[in-house]
C-alpha positions in Angstrom: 120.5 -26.0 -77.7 118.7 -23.3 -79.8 121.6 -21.6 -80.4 123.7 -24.9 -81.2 121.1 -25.9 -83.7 120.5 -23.1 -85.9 124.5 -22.4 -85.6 125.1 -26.3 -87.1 122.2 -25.8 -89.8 124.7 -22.7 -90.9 127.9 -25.1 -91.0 129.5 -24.3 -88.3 131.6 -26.7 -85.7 129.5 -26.9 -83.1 130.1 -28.7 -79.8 127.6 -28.5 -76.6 128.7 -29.7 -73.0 126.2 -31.0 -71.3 127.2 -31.3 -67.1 124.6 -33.8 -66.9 124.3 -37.3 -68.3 120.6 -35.7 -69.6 120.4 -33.0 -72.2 118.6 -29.7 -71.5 119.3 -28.3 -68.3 116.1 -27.6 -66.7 113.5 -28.3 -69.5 113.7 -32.1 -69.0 111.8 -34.8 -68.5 113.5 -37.4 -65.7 112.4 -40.8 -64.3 112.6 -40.5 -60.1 111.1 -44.8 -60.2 109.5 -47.2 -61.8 106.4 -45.8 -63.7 107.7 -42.5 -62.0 108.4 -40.2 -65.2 107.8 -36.6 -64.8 108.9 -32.7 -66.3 111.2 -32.0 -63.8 111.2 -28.2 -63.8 108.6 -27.0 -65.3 104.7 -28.2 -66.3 104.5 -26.9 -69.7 106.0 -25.0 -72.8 106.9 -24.5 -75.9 109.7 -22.6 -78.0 108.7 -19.8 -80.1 106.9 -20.9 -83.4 109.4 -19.4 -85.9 112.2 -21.7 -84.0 110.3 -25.1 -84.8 109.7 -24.3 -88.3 113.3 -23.0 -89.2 114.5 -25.7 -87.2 112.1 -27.8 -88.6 111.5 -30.0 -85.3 108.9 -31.6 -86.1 110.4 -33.5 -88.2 112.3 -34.7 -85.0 109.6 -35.8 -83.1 108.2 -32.7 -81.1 104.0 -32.1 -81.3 102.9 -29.7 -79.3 99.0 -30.3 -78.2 96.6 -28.5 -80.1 93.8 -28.9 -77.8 94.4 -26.3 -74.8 93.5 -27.8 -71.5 91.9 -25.2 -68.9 93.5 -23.2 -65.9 91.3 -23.9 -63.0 91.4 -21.7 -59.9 90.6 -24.0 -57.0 87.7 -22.3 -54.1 86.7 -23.8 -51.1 83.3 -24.4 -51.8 84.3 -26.8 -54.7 82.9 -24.0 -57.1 85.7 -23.9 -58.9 86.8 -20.8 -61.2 87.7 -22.4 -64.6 89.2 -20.5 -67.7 88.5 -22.7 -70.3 90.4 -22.3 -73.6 87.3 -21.8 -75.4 85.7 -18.1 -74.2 82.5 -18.8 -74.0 82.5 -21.8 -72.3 85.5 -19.3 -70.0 82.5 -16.5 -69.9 80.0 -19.0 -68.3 82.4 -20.1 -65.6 83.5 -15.9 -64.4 79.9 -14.7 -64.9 79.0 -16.9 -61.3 81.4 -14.2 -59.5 80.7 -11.3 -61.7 78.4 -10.3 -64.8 80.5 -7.4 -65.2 83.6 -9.9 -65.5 82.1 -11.8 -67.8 81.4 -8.9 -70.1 85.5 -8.0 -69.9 86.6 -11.6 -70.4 86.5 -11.4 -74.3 87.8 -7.6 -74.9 90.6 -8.8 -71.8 91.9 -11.6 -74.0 91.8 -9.2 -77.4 94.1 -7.0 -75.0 96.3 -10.0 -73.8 96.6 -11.1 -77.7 98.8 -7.3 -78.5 100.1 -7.3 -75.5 101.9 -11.1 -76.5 102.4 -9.8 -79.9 104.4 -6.9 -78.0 106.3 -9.3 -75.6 107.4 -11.4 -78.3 108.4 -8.6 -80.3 110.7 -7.1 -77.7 112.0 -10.7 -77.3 112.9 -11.2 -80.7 114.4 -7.4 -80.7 118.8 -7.0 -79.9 118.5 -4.5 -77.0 120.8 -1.7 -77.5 123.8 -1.4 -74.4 122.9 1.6 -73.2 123.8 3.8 -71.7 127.5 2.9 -73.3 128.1 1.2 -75.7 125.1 2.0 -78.3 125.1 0.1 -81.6 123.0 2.1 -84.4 122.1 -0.7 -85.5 120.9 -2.1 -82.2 119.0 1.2 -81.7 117.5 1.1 -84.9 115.8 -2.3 -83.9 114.4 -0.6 -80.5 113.0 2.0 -82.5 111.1 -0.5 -84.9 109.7 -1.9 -81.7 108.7 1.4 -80.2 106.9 2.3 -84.2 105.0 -1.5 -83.7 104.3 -0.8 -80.2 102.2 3.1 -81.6 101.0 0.6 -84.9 98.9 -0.9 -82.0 96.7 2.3 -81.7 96.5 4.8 -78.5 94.5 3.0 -76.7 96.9 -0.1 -76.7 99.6 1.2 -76.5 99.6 3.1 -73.6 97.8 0.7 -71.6 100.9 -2.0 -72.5 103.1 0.9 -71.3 101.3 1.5 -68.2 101.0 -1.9 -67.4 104.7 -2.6 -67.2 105.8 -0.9 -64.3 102.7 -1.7 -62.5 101.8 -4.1 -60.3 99.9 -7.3 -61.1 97.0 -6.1 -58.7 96.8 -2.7 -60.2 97.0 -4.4 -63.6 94.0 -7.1 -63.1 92.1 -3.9 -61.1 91.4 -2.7 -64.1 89.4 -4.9 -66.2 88.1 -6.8 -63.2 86.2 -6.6 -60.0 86.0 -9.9 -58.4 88.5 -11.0 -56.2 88.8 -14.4 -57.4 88.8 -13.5 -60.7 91.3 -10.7 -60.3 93.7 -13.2 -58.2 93.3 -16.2 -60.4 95.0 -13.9 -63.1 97.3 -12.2 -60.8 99.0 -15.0 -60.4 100.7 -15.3 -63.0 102.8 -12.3 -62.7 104.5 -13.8 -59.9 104.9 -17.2 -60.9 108.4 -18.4 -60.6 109.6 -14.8 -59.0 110.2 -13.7 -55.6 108.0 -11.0 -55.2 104.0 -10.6 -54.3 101.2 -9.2 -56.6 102.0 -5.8 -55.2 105.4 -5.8 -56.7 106.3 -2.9 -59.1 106.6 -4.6 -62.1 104.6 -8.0 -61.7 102.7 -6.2 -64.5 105.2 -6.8 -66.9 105.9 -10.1 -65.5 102.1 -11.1 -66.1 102.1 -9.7 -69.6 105.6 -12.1 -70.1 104.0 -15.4 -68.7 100.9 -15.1 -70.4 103.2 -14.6 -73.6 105.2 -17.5 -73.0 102.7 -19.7 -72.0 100.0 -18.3 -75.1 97.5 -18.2 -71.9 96.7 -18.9 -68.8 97.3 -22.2 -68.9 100.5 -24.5 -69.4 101.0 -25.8 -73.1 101.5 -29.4 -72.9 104.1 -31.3 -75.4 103.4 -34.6 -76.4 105.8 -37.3 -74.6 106.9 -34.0 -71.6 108.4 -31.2 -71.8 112.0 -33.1 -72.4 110.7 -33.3 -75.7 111.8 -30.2 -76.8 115.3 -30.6 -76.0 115.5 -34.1 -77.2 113.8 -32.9 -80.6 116.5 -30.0 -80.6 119.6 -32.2 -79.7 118.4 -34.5 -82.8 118.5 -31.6 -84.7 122.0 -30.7 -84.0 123.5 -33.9 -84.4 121.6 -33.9 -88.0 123.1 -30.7 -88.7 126.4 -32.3 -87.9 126.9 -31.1 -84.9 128.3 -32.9 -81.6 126.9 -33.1 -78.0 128.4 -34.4 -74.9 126.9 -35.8 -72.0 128.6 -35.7 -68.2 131.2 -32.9 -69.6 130.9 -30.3 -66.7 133.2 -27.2 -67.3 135.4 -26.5 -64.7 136.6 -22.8 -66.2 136.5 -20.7 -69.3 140.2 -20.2 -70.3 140.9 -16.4 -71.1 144.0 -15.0 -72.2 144.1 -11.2 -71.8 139.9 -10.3 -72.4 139.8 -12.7 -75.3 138.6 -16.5 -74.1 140.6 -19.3 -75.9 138.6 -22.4 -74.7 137.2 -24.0 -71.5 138.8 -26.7 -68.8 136.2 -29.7 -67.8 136.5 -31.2 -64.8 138.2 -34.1 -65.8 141.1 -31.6 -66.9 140.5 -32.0 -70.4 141.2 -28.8 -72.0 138.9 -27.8 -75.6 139.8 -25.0 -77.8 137.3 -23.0 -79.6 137.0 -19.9 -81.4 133.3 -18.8 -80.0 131.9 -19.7 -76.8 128.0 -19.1 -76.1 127.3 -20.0 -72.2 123.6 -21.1 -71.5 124.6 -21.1 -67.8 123.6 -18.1 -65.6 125.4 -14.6 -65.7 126.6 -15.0 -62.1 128.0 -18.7 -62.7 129.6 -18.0 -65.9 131.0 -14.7 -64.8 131.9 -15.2 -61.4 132.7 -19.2 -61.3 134.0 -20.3 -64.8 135.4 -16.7 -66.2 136.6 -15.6 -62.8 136.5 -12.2 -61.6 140.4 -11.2 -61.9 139.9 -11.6 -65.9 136.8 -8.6 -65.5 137.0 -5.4 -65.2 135.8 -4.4 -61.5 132.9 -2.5 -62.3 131.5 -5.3 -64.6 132.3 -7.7 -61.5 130.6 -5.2 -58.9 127.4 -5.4 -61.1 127.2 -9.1 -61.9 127.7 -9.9 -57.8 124.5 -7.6 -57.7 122.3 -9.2 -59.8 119.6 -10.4 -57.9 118.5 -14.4 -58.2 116.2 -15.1 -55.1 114.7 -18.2 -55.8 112.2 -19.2 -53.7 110.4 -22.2 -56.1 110.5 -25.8 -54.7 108.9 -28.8 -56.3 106.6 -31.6 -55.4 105.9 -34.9 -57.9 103.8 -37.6 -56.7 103.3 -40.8 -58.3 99.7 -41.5 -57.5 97.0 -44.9 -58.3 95.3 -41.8 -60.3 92.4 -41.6 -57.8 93.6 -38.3 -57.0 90.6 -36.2 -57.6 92.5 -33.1 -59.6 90.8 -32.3 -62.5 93.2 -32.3 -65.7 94.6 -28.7 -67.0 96.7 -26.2 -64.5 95.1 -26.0 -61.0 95.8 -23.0 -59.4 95.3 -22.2 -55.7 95.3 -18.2 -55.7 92.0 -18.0 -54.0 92.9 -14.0 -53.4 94.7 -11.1 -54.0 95.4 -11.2 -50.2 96.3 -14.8 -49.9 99.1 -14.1 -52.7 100.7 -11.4 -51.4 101.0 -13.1 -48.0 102.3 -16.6 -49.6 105.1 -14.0 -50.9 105.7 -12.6 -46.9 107.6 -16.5 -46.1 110.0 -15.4 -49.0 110.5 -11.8 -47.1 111.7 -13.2 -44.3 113.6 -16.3 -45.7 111.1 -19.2 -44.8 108.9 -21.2 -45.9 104.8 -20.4 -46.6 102.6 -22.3 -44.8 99.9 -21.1 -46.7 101.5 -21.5 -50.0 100.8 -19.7 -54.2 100.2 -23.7 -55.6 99.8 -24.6 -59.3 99.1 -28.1 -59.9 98.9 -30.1 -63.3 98.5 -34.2 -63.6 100.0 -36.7 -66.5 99.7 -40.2 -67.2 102.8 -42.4 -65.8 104.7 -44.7 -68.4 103.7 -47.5 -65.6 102.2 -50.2 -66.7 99.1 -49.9 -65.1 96.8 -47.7 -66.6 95.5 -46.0 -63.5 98.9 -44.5 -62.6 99.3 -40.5 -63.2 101.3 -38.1 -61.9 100.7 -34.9 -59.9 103.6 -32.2 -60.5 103.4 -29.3 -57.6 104.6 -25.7 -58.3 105.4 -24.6 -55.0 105.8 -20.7 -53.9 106.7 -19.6 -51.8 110.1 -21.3 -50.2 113.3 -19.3 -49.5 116.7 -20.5 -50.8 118.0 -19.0 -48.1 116.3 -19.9 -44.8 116.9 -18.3 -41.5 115.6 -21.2 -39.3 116.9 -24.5 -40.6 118.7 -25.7 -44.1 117.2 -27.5 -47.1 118.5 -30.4 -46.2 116.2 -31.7 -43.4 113.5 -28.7 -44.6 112.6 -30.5 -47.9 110.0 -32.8 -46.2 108.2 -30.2 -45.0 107.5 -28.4 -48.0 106.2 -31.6 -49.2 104.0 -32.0 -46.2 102.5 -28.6 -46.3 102.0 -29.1 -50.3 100.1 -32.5 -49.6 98.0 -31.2 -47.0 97.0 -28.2 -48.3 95.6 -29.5 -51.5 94.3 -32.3 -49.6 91.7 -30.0 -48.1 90.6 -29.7 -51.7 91.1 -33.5 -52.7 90.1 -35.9 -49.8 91.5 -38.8 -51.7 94.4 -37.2 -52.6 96.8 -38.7 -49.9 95.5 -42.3 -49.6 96.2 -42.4 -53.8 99.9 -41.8 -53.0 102.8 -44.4 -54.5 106.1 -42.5 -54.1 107.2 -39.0 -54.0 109.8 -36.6 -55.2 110.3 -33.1 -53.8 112.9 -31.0 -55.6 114.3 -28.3 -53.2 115.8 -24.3 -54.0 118.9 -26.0 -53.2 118.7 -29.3 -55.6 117.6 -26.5 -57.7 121.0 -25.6 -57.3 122.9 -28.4 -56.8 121.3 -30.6 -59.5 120.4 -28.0 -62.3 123.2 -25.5 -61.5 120.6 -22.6 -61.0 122.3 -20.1 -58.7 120.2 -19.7 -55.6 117.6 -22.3 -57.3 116.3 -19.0 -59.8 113.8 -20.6 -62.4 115.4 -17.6 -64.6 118.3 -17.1 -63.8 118.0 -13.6 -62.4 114.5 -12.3 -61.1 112.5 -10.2 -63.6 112.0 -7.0 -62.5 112.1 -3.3 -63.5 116.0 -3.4 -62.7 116.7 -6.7 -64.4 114.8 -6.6 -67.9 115.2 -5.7 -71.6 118.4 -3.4 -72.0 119.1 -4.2 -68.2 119.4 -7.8 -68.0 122.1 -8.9 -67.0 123.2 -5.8 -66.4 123.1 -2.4 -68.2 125.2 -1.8 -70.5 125.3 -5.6 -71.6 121.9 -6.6 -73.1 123.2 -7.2 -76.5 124.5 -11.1 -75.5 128.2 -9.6 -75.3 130.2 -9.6 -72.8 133.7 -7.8 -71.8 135.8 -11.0 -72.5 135.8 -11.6 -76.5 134.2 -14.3 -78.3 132.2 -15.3 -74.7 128.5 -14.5 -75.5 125.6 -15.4 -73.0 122.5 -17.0 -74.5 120.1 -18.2 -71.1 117.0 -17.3 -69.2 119.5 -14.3 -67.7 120.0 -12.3 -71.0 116.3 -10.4 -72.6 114.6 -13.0 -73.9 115.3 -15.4 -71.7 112.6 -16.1 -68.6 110.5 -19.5 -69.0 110.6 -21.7 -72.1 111.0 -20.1 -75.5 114.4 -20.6 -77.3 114.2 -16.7 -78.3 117.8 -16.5 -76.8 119.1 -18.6 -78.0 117.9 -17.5 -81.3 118.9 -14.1 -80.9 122.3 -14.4 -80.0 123.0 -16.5 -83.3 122.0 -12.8 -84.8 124.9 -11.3 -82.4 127.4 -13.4 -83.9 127.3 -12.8 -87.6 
């Protein structure tokens, strides 16, 4: 949609197919009922600020809250860890489980604020195709990233560098001592990816949430987060461009390594000269381009990218006597507990002792008591060795329920309805192969000049005219729009 709207703003014919009778794929905002209204996918985000003001969005009805809520990391003693957006107030809460904490919060967060500056950099940065394939121009770009990266100052610098390949324990080790305090931080290296917090790489994966996210905590958006897709899909059409709802493509037509159009399911066939595919590498590649049009190495790589999703969801309409306080409710009581939510995963179940983060909204009920608790749920194999995800959904919903119910005693009696969203509706519903959030894990392998694949980071891709703009290309991962906006660069 990012791409679609800054490429109608520049005149050009644009059309979007939408497979679903809802625009924006997984950042949406869906009724499940009556008074039952909730951000399907994900809790919170935003796109990049430079994409709202070019695009001028506001103007289309998105506002983004100003006022930060808190990321609360739940204990059992009801002495609750909480981060609140102002530091002080963040400084009080850490110094119960650690003085010396306390005294890193501030310098921590002046860290976290280059290290964002350096994420979004990259992100915004056309990574060269290396090791074949190199672009001068492309290059030239990486360089200017490495000369911001030394602008930083020694100190900086090298600790961004170091704390890329490392793991998210090894990252929070060292600026922190307490174990709650350390975990309640970890944490976010491994949301939405299948690994634990002693993961090569979760480092990097930390640093990129925090980014996105401008925190610790979600960013809400006034209205959901379907906001932001409803906001951009205004935009287009006001740019003159067309979107169409319940138009699934079937295949990518491709005549000899140049594509000539795509086939919808209804058999209607649509020509065009450029075709920019927000689905993920593996579907495009393998299901709508096909792999006799690729070359066999290109195929042999794409079938290896790895996806290993392992998210499920868990919405619950509730009378809004819940209990949860309002912000992002985390239950990462350890470093420990983490890593062994992440052993389910290993061996393709499901946790019993799940990595939870909770947030709350009002419902569009009528009755003003109504809210609704969205559960981010980790750790659930897509692909289970005991059972399927058919008949295993209600369990993940149990164990959900009960284990914040230790935390909440009114919790279960304030339940109205329910909606649990599996690895394989993930799948089936929002066409994320093997229910991946990102469509490919980030990891070591599978970022900047890597992702997809090396040798194709630059939104290219060996049939002509087909360019890739999702969460599976850099930039991509969570909710940003810096795709999107980068592969407009691509095609001029």
């Amino acid at each position: 949609m990012v791409a679609a709207a800054y490429l109608a703003k520049q005149g050009k014919k644009v059309l979007v197919l939408e497979r679903r009778d809802i625009v924006g794929g997984q950042v949406v905002t869906e009724s499940f009922g009556d008074g039952f209204t909730v951000d399907s996918l994900h809790a919170g985000g935003t796109l990049r600020p430079d994409i709202i003001k070019h695009l001028n969005l506001a103007s289309h009805g998105l506002v983004v809250d100003s006022v930060r809520k808190p990321f609360i990391s739940l204990q059992a003693d009801s002495n609750h860890l909480i981060f609140d957006a102002n530091p002080a107030k963040a400084v009080e809460s850490i110094k119960r489980f650690s003085e010396k904490d306390a005294a890193n919060w501030i310098p921590f967060l002046d860290f976290m604020k280059k290290a964002t500056q350096f994420i979004e950099t990259a992100n915004s940065t056309i990574m060269p195709r290396l090791p074949k394939g190199f672009n001068l121009s492309e290059g030239m770009a990486l360089a200017e990233l490495g000369l911001d990266l030394r602008m930083m100052g020694g100190k900086d610098m090298m600790r961004i560098i170091r704390g890329i390949p490392m793991t998210a324990d090894e990252f929070v080790d060292e600026w922190f001592e307490s174990d709650v305090v350390k975990a309640a931080i970890a944490s976010l290296g491994i949301h939405g990816l299948t690994l634990g917090v002693y993961g090569a790489g979760t480092g990097y994966t930390l640093m990129h949430t925090w980014a996105n996210r401008g925190g610790m905590s979600h960013i809400s958006v006034q209205g959901g987060i379907g906001k932001i897709t409803e906001a951009l899909a205004s935009a287009v059409k006001s740019f003159g461009g067309e979107i169409r709802l319940n138009a699934e493509v079937k295949s990518i037509q491709v005549d000899t390594y140049t594509c000539k159009g795509v086939v919808l399911f209804n058999g209607e066939e649509i020509a065009a000269k450029n075709i920019i595919s927000a689905a993920d590498p593996k579907h495009t590649f393998l299901s709508l381009v096909g792999a006799m049009e690729l070359p066999p190495e290109f195929v042999w790589n794409v079938q290896s990218i790895k996806m290993r999703g392992s998210v499920a969801k868990v919405h619950l309409l509730t009378d809004g006597k819940h209990g949860i306080p309002d912000g992002t409710v985390a239950l990462a009581p350890s470093i420990k507990y983490l890593e062994q939510a992440y052993d389910a995963a290993k061996y393709h179940s499901i946790s019993e002792k799940p990595y939870l983060e909770v947030t709350t909204s009002a419902s569009e009920s009528v009755h003003p008591l109504k809210s609704v608790v969205s559960i981010h749920f980790q750790f659930a194999a897509f692909k289970l060795k005991n059972g399927d995800w058919k008949t295993e959904g209600a369990k993940v919903e149990n164990i959900a329920i009960d284990t914040l119910a230790e935390y909440f005693p009114n919790l279960k009696s304030s339940i109205v309805n329910r909606k649990v969203i599996t690895p394989l509706d993930l799948e089936q519903t929002y066409s994320l192969t093997e229910g991946d959030l990102n469509h490919g894990q980030i990891m070591l392998d599978q970022f900047m000049f890597m992702r997809p694949i090396p040798g194709w980071s630059n939104h290219k891709t060996p049939i002509d005219n087909l360019y890739l703009c999702g969460s599976g290309v850099h930039g991509g991962g969570g909710v940003s729009g810096a795709s999107g906006r980068n592969v407009v660069r691509v095609l001029k």
